[in-house]
C-alpha positions as CSV (number, residue, x, y, z in Angstrom):
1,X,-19.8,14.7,11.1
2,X,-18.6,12.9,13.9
3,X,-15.1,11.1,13.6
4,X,-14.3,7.8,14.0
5,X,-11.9,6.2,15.7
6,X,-9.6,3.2,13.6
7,X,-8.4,0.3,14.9
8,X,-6.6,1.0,18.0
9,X,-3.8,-1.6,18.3
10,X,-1.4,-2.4,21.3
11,X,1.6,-3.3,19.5
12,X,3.2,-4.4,22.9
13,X,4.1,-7.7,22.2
14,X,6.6,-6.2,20.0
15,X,7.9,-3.4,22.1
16,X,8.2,-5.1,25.5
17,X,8.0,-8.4,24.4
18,X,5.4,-11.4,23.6
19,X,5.0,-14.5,22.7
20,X,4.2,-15.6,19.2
21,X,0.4,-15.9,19.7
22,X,0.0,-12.3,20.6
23,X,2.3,-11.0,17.7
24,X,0.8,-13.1,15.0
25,X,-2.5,-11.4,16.2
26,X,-0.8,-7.9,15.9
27,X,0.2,-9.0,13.0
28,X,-2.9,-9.8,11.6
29,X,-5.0,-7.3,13.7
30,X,-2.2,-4.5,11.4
31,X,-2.5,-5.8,8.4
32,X,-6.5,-6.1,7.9
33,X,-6.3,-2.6,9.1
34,X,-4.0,-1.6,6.2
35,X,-6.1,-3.9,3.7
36,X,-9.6,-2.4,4.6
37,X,-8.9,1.5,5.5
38,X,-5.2,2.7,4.9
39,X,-4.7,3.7,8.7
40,X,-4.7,2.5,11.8
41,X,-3.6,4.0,15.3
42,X,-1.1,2.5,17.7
43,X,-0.3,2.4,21.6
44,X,2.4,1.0,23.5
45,X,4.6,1.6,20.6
46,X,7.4,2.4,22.9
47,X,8.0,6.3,22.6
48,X,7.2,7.9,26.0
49,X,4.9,10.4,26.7
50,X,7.0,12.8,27.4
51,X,9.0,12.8,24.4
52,X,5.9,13.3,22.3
53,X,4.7,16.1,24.1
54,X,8.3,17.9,24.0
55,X,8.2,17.8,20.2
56,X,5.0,19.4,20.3
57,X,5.9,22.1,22.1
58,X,9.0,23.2,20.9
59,X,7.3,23.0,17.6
60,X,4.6,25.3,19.2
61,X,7.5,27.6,20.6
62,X,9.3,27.9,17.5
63,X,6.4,28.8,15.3
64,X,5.7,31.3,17.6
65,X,8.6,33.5,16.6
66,X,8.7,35.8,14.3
67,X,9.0,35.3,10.6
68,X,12.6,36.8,10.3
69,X,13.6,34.5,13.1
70,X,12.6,31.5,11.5
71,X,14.0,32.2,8.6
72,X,17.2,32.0,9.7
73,X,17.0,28.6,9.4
74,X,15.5,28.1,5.6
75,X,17.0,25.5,3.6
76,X,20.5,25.5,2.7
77,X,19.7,24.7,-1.1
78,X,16.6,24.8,-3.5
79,X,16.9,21.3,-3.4
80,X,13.5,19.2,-3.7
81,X,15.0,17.5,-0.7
82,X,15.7,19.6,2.0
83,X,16.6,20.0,6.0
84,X,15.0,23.5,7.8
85,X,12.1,25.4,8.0
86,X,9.7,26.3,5.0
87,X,6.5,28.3,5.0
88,X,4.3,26.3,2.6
89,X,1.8,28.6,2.6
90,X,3.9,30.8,0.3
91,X,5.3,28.2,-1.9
92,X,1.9,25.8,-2.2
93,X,-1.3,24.8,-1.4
94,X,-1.1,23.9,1.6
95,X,-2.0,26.1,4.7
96,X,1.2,25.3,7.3
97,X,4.5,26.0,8.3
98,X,6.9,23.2,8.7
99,X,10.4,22.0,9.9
100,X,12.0,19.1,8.7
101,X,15.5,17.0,9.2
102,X,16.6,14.2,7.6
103,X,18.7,11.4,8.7
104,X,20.9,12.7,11.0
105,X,24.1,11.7,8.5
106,X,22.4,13.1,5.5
107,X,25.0,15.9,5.8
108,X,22.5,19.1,5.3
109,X,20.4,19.0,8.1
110,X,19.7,22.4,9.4
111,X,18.8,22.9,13.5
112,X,17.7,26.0,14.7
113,X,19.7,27.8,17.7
114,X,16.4,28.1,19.4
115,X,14.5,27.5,20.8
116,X,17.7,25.4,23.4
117,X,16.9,22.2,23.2
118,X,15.1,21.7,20.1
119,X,18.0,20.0,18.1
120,X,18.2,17.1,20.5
121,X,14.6,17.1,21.3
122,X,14.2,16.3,17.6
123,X,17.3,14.0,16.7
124,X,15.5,11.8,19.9
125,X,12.4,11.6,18.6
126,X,13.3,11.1,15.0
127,X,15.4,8.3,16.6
128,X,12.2,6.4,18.6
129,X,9.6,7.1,15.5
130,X,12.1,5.5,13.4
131,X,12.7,2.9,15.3
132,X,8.7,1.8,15.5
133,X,8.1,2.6,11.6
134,X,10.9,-0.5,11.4
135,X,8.7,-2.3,13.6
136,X,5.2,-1.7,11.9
137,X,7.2,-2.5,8.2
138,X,8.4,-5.8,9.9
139,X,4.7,-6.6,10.8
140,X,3.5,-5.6,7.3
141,X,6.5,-7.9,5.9
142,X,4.6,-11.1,7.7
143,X,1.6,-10.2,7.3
144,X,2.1,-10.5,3.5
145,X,3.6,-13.6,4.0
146,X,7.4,-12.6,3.0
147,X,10.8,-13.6,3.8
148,X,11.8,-12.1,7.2
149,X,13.2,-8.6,6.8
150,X,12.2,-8.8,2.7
151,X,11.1,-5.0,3.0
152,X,14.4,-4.1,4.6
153,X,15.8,-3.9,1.6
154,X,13.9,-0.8,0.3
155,X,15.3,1.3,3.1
156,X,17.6,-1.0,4.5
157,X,20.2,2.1,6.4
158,X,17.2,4.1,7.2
159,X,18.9,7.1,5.2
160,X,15.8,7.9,3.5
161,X,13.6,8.5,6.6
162,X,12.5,12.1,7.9
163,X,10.6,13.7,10.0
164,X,8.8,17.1,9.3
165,X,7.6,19.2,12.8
166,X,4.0,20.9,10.9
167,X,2.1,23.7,12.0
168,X,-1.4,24.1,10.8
169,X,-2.3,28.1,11.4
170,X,-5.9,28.2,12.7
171,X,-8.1,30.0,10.1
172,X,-9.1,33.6,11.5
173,X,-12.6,33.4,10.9
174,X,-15.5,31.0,9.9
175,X,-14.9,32.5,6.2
176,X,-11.6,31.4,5.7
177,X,-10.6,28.4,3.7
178,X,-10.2,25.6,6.2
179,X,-8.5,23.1,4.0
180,X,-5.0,22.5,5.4
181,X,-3.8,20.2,3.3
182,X,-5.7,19.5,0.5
183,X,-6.5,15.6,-0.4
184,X,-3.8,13.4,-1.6
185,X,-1.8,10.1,-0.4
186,X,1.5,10.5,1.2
187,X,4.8,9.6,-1.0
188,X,6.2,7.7,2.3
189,X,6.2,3.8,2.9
190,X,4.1,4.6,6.0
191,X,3.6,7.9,7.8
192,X,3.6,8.0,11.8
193,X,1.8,10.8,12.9
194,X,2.0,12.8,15.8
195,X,-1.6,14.5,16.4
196,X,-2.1,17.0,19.7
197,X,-5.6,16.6,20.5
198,X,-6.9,19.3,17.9
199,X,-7.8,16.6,15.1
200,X,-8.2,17.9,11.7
201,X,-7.2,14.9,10.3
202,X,-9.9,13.7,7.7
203,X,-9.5,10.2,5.4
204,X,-11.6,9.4,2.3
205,X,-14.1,6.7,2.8
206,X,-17.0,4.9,1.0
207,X,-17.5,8.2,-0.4
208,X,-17.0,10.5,2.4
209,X,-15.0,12.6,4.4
210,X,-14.3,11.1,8.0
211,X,-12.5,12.8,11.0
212,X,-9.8,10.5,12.7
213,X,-10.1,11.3,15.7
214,X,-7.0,11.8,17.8
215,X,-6.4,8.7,20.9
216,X,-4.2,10.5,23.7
217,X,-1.2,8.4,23.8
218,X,-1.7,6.5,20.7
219,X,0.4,7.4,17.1
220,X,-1.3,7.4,14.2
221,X,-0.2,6.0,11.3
222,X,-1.2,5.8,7.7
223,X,0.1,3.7,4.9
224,X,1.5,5.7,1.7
225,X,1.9,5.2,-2.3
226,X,5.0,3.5,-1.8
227,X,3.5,0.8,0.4
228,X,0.8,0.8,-2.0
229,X,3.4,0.6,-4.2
230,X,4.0,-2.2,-1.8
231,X,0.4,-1.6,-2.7
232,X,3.0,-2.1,-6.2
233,X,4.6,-4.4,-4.5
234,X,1.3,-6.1,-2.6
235,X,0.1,-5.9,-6.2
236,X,-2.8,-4.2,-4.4
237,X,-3.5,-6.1,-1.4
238,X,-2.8,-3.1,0.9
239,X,-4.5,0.7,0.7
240,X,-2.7,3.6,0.0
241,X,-5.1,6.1,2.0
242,X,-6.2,9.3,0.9
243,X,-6.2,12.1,3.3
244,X,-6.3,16.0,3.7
245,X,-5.8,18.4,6.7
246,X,-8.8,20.9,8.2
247,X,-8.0,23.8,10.4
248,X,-10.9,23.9,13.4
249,X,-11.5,27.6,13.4
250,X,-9.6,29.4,16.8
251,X,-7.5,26.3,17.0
252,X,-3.6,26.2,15.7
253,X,-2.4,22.3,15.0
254,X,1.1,20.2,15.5
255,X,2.1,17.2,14.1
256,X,4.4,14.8,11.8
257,X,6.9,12.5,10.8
258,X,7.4,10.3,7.6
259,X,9.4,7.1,6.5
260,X,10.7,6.7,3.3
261,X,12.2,4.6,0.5
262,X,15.8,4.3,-1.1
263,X,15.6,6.8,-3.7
264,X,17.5,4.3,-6.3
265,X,15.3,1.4,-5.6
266,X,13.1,0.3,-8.5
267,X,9.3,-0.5,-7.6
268,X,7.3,-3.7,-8.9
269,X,4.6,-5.8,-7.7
270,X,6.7,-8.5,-5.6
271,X,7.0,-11.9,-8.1
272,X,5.6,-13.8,-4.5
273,X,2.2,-11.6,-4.5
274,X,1.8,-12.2,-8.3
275,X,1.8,-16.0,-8.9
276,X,-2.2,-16.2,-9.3
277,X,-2.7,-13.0,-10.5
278,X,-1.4,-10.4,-13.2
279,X,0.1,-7.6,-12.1
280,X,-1.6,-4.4,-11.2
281,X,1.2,-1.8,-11.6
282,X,4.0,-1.4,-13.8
283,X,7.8,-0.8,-12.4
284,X,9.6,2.4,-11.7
285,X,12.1,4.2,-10.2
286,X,10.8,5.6,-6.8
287,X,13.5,8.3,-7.1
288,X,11.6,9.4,-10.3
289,X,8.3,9.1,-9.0
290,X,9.5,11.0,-5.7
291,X,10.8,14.2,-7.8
292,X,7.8,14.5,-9.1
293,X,5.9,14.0,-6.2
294,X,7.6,17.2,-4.4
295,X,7.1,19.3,-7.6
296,X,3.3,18.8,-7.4
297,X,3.4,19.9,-4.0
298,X,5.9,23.2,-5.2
299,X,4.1,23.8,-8.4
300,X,0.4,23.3,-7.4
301,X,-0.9,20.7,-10.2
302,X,-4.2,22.4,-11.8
303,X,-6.0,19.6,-11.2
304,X,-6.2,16.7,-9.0
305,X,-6.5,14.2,-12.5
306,X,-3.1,16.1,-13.3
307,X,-1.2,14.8,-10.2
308,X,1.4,12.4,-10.0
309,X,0.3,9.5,-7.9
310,X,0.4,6.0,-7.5
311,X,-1.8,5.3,-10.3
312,X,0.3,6.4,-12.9
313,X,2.1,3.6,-13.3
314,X,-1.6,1.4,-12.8
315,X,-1.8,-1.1,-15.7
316,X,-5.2,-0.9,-17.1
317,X,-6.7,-4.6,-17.7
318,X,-7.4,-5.6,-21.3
319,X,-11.2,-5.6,-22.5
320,X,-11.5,-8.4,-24.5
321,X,-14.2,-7.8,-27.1
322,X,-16.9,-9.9,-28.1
């Protein structure tokens, strides 16, 4: 199947600077992307070239090493949350290798020795990616007609953002299983991706599987639960997309980075997106729904109906009889 290609959206007029015009029709442009499929892809978002295609590399120079190399650099803890490099291939479903930091303060990051270079590489473009995620949550935040900087306030010292540097080992043979990643909706506000130009990337659709395939220069980026639970908080006027991961046979694939939530803030449809209708979701704590998020991906769930999603905390609507 061929892929399509989202809404590609210059988000200059935020980056270098526009006037009102042009930013309420980002604005706008962003936001019927997010209500109609979940994901959208972005250029001129401000993070050179260059710094994009560093990250990729040392993540492609790092994986090549051996095994007993990178494991130097594991996680200092069994923590659910964690800083370092994890084979999830041994601990999951999911076909890839990955290495992840947290806020730089966070106190347990974890940086490998080498490749030289990589530490900084990756503290700078955690640094950019947040910076645009802000952006792109601003631009949600008027697009839903809020209070300036209302969303700020679910990860208002960015302490809760990461970024995780994955690599997708190329399946050996056409017999293989391909899946990557299996299907599922991120547990991020948005996620900013990173693609090289493998693709792989595949979103669920009026009831199909569609590639996204990869802009050069653009990021793509994908709204999560959390923004559906501002899907929660929209009360359901964004989409939480669901996604999963194919390995092209002969081809390896890079990517990542995620933005998060305040692990003690509690999640509710927003009273502003509610006045006219009932809402769609019950509160909870995000830290709760988080944990349990991150043991479906250690644990494996049985079955997708078994996950923990979004939808658990979905008020059904009352039948009245007749």
């Amino acid at each position: 199947m061929s892929g399509l290609v989202f809404p590609i959206i210059d988000i200059s007029p935020f980056t270098a600077g526009g006037n009102e015009d042009a930013k309420k029709k980002v604005i706008r442009t962003i936001g019927d992307a997010c209500a109609k499929h979940g994901i959208f892809q972005v250029i001129n978002h401000g993070v050179p070239d260059e710094v994009i295609d560093r990250q990729l590399e040392y993540m492609r120079t790092f994986s090549a090493y051996p095994d007993e190399e990178k494991s130097k650099w594991k996680p200092k803890t069994d923590d659910l949350f964690y800083s370092g490099y994890v084979d999830m291939s041994k601990i999951s479903q999911f076909k890839k290798e990955e290495f992840t930091i947290n806020h730089p303060d966070c106190g347990y990051n974890v940086y490998p020795d080498n490749p030289p270079g990589f530490r900084e590489d990756m503290l700078e473009t955690f640094s950019y990616l947040s910076r645009t995620a802000v952006i792109i949550e601003g631009i949600l935040n008027d697009y839903l007609g809020l209070p300036p900087g209302y969303l700020k306030q679910y990860n208002n010292e960015r302490k809760q953002d990461n970024m995780s540097s994955f690599h997708y080992l190329a399946p050996k043979d056409p017999d293989e299983e391909i899946i990557g990643v299996i299907s599922h909706r991120d547990s991020t506000i948005l996620t900013i991706l990173i693609q090289d130009g493998t693709g792989g990337l595949e979103v669920y659709e009026d009831g199909k599987w569609i590639p996204v395939t990869p802009t050069e220069g653009a990021l793509t980026v994908n709204i999560g639960d959390p923004m559906q639970a501002k899907k929660v908080l929209s009360n359901g006027k964004l989409k939480s997309v669901e996604h999963r991961v194919v390995r092209p046979v002969g081809k390896d694939r890079y990517s990542g980075f995620g933005h998060l939530v305040t692990i003690d803030k509690w999640m509710e449809p927003l009273p502003q997106l509610t006045i006219n209708e009932a809402p769609k979701y019950k509160g909870f704590s995000f830290g709760e729904y988080t944990l349990k998020r991150l043991k479906d991906l250690r644990d494996s769930p049985s079955t997708p109906e078994t996950a923990h999603t979004i939808n658990s905390y979905a008020i059904q609507p009352k039948v009245t009889e007749v």
